[in-house]
MARMITOR-768018 format. One line per field, with one value per residue (C-alpha): residue number from 1; x, y, z. Coordinates in nm, 4 decimals, m for minus. Each point is the difference from the previous one (the first is absolute). Example, Ala and Ser with C-alpha at 12.3 -4.5 7.8 and 13.67 -1.06 7.14 Angstrom:
! MARMITOR-768018
nr: (1	2)
c1: (1.2300	0.1370)
c2: (m0.4500	0.3440)
c3: (0.7800	m0.0660)
//
This chain:
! MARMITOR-768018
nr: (1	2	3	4	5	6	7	8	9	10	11	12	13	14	15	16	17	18	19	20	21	22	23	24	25	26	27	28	29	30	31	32	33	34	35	36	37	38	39	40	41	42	43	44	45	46	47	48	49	50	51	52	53	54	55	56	57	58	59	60	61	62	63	64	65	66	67	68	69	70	71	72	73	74	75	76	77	78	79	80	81	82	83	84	85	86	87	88	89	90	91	92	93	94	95	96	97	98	99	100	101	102	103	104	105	106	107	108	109	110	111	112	113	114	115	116	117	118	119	120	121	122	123	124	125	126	127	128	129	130	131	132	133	134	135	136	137	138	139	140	141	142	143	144	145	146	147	148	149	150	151	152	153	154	155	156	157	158	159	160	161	162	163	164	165	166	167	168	169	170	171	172	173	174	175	176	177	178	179	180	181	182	183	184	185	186	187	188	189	190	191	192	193	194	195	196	197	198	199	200	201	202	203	204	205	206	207	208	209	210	211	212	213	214	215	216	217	218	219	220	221	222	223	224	225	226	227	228	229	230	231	232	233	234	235	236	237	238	239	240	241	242	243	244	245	246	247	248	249	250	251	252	253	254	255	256	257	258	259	260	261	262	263	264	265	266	267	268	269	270	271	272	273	274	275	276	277	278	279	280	281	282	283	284	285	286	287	288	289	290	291	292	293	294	295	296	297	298	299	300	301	302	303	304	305	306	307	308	309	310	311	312	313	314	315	316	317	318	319	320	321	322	323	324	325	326	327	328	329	330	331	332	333	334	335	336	337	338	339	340	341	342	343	344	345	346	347	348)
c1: (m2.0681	m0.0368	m0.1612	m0.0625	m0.0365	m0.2101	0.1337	0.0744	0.0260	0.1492	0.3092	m0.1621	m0.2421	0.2643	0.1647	m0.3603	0.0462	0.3570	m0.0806	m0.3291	0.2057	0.3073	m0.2816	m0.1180	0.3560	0.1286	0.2560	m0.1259	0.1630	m0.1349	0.0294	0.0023	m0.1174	m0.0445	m0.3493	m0.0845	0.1378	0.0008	0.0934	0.1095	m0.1022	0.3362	m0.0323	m0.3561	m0.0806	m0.3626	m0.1731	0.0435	m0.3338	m0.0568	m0.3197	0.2211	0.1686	m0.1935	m0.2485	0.2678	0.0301	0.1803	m0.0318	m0.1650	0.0954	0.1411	0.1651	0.1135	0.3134	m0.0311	0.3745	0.2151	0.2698	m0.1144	0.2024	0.0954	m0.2431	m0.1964	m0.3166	0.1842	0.1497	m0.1104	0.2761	0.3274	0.3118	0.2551	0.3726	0.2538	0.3684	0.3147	0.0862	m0.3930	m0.1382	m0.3194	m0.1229	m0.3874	m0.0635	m0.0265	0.3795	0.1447	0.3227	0.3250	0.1611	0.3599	0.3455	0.1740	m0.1469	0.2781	0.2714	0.3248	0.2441	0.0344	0.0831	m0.3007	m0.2975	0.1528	0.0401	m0.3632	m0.1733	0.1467	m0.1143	m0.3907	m0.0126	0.1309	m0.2726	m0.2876	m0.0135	m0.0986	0.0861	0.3554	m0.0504	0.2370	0.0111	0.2350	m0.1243	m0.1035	m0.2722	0.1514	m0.1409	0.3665	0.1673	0.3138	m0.0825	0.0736	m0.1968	0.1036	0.2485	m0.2438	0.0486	0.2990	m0.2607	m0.1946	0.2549	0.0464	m0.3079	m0.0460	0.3089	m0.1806	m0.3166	0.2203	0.1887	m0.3128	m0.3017	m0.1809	m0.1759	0.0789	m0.2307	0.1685	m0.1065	0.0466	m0.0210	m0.1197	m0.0910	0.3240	0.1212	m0.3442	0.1334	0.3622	m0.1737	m0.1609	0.3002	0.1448	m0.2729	m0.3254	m0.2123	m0.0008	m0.0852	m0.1365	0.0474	m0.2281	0.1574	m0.0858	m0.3582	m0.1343	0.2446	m0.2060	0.2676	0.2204	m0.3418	m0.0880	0.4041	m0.0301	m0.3116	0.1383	0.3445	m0.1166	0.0657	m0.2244	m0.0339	0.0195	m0.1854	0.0646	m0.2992	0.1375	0.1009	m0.3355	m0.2844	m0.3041	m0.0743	m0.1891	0.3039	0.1688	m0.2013	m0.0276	0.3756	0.0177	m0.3081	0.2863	0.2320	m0.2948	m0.1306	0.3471	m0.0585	0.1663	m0.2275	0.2504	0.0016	0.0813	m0.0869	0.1376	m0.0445	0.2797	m0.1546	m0.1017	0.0590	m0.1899	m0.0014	0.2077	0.4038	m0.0194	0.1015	0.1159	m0.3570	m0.3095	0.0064	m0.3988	m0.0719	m0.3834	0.0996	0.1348	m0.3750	m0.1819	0.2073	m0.1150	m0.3505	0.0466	0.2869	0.0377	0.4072	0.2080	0.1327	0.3029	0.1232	0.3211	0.0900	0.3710	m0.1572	m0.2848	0.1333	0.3567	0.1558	0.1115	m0.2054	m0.2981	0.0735	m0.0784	m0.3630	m0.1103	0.1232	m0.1962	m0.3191	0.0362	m0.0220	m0.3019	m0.1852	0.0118	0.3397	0.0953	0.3568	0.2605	0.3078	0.2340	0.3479	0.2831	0.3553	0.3083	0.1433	m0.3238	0.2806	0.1907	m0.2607	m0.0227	m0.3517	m0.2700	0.1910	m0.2513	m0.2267	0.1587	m0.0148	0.3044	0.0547	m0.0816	m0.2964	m0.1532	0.0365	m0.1946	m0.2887	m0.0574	m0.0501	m0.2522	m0.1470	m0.0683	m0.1752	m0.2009	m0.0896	m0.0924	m0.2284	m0.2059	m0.0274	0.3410	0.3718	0.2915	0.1019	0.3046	0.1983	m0.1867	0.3409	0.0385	m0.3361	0.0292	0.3508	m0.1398)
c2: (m6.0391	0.0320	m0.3265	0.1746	m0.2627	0.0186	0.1285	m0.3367	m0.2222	m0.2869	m0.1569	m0.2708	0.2720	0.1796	m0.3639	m0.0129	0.3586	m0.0561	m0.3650	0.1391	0.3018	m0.2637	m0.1868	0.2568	0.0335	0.3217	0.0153	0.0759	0.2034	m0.0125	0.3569	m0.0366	0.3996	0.0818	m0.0657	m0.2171	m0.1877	0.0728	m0.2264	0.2082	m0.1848	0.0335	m0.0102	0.0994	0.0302	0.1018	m0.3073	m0.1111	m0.1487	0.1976	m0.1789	m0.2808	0.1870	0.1557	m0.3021	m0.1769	m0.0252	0.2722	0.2990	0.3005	0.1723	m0.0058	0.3553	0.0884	0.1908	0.2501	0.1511	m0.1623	m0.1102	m0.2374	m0.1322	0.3634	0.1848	0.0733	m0.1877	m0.3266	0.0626	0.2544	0.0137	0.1211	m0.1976	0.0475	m0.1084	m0.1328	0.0562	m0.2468	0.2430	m0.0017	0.3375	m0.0025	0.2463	0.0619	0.0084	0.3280	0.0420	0.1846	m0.1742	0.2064	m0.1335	0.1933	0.0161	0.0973	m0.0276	m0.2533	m0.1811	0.1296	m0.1355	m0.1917	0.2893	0.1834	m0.2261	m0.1730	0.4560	0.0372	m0.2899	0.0886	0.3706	m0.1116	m0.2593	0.2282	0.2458	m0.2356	m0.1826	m0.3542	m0.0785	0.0551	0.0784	0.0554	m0.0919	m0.2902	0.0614	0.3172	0.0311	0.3368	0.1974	0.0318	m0.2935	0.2059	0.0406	m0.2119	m0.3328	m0.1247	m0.2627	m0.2500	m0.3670	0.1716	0.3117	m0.3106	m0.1327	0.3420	0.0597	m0.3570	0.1537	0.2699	m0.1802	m0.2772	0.3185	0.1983	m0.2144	0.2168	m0.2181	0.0546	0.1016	0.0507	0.0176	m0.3252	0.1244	m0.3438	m0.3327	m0.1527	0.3157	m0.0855	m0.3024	0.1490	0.2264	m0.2163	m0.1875	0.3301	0.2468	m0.0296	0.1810	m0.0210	0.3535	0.0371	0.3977	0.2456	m0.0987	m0.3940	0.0758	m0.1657	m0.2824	m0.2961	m0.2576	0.1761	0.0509	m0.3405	m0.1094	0.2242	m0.1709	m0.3963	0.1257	m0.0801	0.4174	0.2811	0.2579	0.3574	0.1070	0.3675	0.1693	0.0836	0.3641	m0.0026	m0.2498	0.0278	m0.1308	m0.3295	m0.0532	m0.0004	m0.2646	m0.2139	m0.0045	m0.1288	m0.2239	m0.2076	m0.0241	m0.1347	m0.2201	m0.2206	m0.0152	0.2438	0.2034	0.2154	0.3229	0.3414	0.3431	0.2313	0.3968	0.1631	0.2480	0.0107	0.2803	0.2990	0.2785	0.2120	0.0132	0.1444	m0.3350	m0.3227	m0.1456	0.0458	m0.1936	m0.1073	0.0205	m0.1256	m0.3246	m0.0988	0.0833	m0.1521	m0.3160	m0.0753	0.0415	m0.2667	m0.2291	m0.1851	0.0324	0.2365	0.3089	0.2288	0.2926	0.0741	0.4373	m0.0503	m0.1099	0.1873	0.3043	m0.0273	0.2919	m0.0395	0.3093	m0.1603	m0.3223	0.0677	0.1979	m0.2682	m0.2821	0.1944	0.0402	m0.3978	m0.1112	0.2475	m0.1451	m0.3259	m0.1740	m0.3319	0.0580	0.2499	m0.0973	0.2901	0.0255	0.0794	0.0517	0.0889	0.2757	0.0370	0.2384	m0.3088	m0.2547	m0.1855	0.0650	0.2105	0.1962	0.2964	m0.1463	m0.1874	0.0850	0.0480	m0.2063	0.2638	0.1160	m0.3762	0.0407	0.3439	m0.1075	m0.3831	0.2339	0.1881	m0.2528	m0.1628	0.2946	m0.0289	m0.3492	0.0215	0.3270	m0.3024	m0.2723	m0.1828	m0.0654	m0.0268	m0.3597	m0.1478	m0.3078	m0.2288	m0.1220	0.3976	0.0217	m0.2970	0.1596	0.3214)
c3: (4.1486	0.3511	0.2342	0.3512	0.2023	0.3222	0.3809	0.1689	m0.3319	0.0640	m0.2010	m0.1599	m0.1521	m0.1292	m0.1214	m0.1821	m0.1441	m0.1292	m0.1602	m0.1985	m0.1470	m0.0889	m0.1594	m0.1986	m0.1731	0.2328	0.2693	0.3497	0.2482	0.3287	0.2379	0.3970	0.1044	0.3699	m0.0079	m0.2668	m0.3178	m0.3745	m0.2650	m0.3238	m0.3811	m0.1850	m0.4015	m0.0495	m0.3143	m0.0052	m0.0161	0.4320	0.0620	0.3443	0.1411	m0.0041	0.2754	0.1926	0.1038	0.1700	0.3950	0.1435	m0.2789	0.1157	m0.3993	m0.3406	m0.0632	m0.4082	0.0070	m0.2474	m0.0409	m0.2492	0.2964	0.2703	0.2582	0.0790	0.0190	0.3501	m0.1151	m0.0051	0.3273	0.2369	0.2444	m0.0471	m0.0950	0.2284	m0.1289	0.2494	m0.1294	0.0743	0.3364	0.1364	m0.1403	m0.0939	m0.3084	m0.0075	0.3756	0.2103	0.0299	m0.3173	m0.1346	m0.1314	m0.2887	m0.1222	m0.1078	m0.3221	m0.3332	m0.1532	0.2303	m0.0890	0.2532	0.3400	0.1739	m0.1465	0.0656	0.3282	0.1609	m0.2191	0.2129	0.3483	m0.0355	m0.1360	0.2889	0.2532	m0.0835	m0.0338	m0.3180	0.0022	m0.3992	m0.1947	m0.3438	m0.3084	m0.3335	m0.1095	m0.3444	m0.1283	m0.2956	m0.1379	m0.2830	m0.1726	m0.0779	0.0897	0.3146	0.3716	m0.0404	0.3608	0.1561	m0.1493	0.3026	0.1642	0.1252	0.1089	0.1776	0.1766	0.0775	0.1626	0.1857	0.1660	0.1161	0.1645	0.1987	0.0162	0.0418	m0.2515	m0.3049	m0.3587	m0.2560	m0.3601	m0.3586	m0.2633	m0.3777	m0.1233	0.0654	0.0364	0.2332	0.2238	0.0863	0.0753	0.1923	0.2400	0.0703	0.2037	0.0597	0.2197	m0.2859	m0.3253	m0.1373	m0.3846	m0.0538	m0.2243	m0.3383	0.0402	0.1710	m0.3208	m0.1018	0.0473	m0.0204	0.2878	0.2511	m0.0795	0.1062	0.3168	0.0774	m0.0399	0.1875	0.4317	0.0583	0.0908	m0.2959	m0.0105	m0.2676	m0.1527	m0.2094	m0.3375	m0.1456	m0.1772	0.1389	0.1262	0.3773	m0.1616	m0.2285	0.3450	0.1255	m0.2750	0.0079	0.3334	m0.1054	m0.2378	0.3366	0.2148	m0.2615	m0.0097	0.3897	0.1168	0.2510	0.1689	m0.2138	0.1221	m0.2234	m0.1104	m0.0395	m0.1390	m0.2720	m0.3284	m0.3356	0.0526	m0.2482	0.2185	0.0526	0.3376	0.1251	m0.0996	0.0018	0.1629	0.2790	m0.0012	0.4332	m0.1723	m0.0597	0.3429	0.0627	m0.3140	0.0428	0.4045	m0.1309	m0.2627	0.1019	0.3245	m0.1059	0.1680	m0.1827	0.1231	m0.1760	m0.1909	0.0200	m0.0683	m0.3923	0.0327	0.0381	m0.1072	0.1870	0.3692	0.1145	m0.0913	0.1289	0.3995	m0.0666	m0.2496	0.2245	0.3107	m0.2078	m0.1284	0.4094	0.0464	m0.2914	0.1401	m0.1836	0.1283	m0.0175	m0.1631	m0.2247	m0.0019	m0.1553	0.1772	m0.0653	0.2203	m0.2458	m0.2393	m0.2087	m0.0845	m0.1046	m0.3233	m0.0477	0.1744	0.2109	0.0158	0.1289	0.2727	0.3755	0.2276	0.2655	0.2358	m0.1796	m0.0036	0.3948	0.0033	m0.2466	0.2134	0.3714	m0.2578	m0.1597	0.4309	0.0589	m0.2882	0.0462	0.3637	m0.1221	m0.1757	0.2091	m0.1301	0.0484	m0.1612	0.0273	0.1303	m0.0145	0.2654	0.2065	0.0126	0.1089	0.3010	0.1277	0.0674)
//
């Protein structure tokens, strides 16, 4: 439930809002918009006496949210969330932020020649995976706090933030000890106990939609992270199982679409998984920016022949460099930019 409160309310009426939902038995969570305020009824459970509401001073109307996931959905707040990261990007505004690097840190010299190449071209975020979710227990399952360690390596030479995946609750906490974001990936969308970790642990999430769910599954995912007070949550699009074998997955463009309509979040879009083959990774990643993406994470590898796991569908170096100049003219085609580091902004 929704309390709109009136343009020019003061904040003792809001004070007055806040104390008769508290009294009620619900928490209250007051919402500052450009023009007005809204206070959102957490825990309702059917039974919110709403006349007692919307008599008080200051309350223009009383709104029932009807989707099973609250805090982020549009209704409860109609203007965008915009995240700023350790190294002052912004994700969710009108600049469109690049997120890449290799799929698991190998090596020192790997992630440290990795991050200088994705910073030189334009990427604002590092990532790599310190530990690696694999489908065979036989196969690379990452450096484990030593690829932390390297990867808090390359942001202190680079300047680029960190965003890498934590497999459980314990490994969130790890996590935000080196990294600027705490990323759950596809195969964890749904376990409760690590989103509701992520969302005690002080660190923006990335959020990835799993293999199979629906958009609301999506959202009621990052509902859990929100819920434990954690409002900084960023989406992710990086395909689902289609019926098809032409590709990896079918990297759903829809959502990036379906999600701005419901979600005040941001959402960016992941073609290196959604496609997983490198020829597909550049048109995907060019449609994602025209459909509106926040953000793109791409992989990247120095020698994609010689990594320990997805090499095929890792860019080059060189071919990061050719799809970012694309990916500029895109975003300028729609009224956006690719954004850049802001002490790389003020010294040119």
């Amino acid at each position: 439930m929704l309390v709109v409160m009136k343009h020019g309310a003061n904040s003792a009426e809001i004070d007055e809002v806040v104390h008769a939902i508290e009294e009620m038995g619900y928490r209250a969570r007051p919402m500052p918009g450009r023009q007005r305020t809204t206070v959102g009824l957490i825990g309702n459970d059917g039974r919110v006496n709403a006349d007692r509401l919307i008599g008080l001073n200051g309350v223009l109307r009383v709104i029932h949210v009807s989707q099973p996931y609250k805090q982020v959905s549009r209704e409860w707040c109609p203007d965008d969330t915009v995240i700023e990261l350790s190294n002052g990007v912004r994700i969710g505004g009108e600049e469109i932020v690049l997120m890449a690097g290799p799929c698991a840190v190998e090596s020192e010299e790997q992630i440290l020649l990795t991050a200088r190449r994705v910073a030189a071209a334009g990427a604002t975020v590092l990532r790599g995976g310190a530990f690696k979710p694999r489908t065979s227990p036989y196969s690379f399952q990452g450096l484990g706090e030593e690829g932390l360690r390297l990867l808090a390596l390359a942001r202190q030479e680079t300047g680029l933030a960190v965003v890498t995946e934590a497999l459980d609750p314990a490994g969130a906490d790890l996590v935000a000890e080196y990294a600027d974001v705490i990323q759950i990936g596809a195969r964890n969308m749904q376990n409760y106990s690590l989103l509701r970790a992520a969302g005690r642990a002080g660190k923006p999430v990335l959020l990835k939609r799993g293999m199979s769910a629906t958009i609301k599954e999506l959202l009621l995912a990052a509902e859990y992270i929100v819920h434990e007070g954690e409002p900084r949550v960023i989406l992710c699009e990086r395909g689902v199982r289609g019926f098809d074998d032409h590709a990896r997955n079918l990297l759903d463009l829809t959502a990036i679409v379906s999600v701005q309509e419901l979600s005040h979040l941001p959402i960016i879009a992941d073609p290196s998984h959604g496609t997983g083959a490198r020829s597909k990774v550049g048109p995907m990643a060019r449609a994602a920016v025209a459909a509106g993406a926040d953000g793109l994470i791409v992989e990247v590898h120095p020698d994609p022949p010689s990594a320990v796991s997805d090499g095929a569908q890792s860019l080059t170096p060189d071919q990061y460099d050719a799809l970012v100049v694309e990916l500029e003219t895109i975003a300028g085609a729609i009224g956006r930019s690719i954004a850049r580091m802001p002490e790389l902004v003020a010294g040119s």
